[in-house]
N, C-alpha and C positions, 0 to 999 in steps of 0.2 A: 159729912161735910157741912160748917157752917154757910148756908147761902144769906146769912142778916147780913154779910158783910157788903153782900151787893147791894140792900136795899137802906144800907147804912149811908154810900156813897153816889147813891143813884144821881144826884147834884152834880158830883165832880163829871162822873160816868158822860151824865148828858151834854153837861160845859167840852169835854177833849171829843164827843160825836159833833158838837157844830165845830169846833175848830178842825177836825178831817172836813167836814162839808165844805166847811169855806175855802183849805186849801187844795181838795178837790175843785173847786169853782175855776178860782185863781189860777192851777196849774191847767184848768180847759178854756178856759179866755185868752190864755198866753199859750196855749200849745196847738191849740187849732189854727188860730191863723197864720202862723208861722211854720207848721206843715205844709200849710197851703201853699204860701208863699214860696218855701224850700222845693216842693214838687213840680208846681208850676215853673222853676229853676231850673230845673233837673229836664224839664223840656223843652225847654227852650232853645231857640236854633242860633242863638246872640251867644257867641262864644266866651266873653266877657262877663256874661249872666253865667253859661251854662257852669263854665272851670271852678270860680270860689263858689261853685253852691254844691258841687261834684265834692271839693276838697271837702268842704263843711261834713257835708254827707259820709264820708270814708274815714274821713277822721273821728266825729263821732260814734260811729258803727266799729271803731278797732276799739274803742278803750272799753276795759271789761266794767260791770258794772258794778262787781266790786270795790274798781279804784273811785268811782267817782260818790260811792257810798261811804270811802275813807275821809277823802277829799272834804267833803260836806259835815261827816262828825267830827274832823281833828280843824277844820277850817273853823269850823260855828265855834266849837271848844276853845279856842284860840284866839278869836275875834271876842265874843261874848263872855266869855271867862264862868260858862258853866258847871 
């Protein structure tokens, strides 16, 4: 097994490792607080609070994650013309 190829590309390599970093970052800046918010929903005794954060919740928990992996490569595909 040639491994030069890695140390040929080690540039690129490290460029798509800080873009994972970053949209890890980004998807825990935007997914924490919004947990938060959705759970503290979820107990709430205000029935107006509790119902669309219940629906939010049930709804997102039925769709498979399959579909929303579709959704996201034929949507991006589509829109951006990759």
């Amino acid at each position: 097994m040639d491994w030069s190829v890695i140390s040929r590309n080690l540039p690129l390599l490290m460029g798509g490792l800080l873009t994972t970093f970053k949209l890890a970052a980004f998807a825990l800046l935007g997914g924490l607080p919004l947990g938060i918010l959705v759970g503290l929903g979820r107990i709430s005794s205000k029935k107006w609070i509790y119902y669309p954060v219940s629906f939010y919740v049930n709804f997102l928990r039925n769709i498979p994650l399959i579909l929303v992996i579709f959704w996201f490569s034929f949507g991006c595909h589509c829109l951006y013309h990759f």
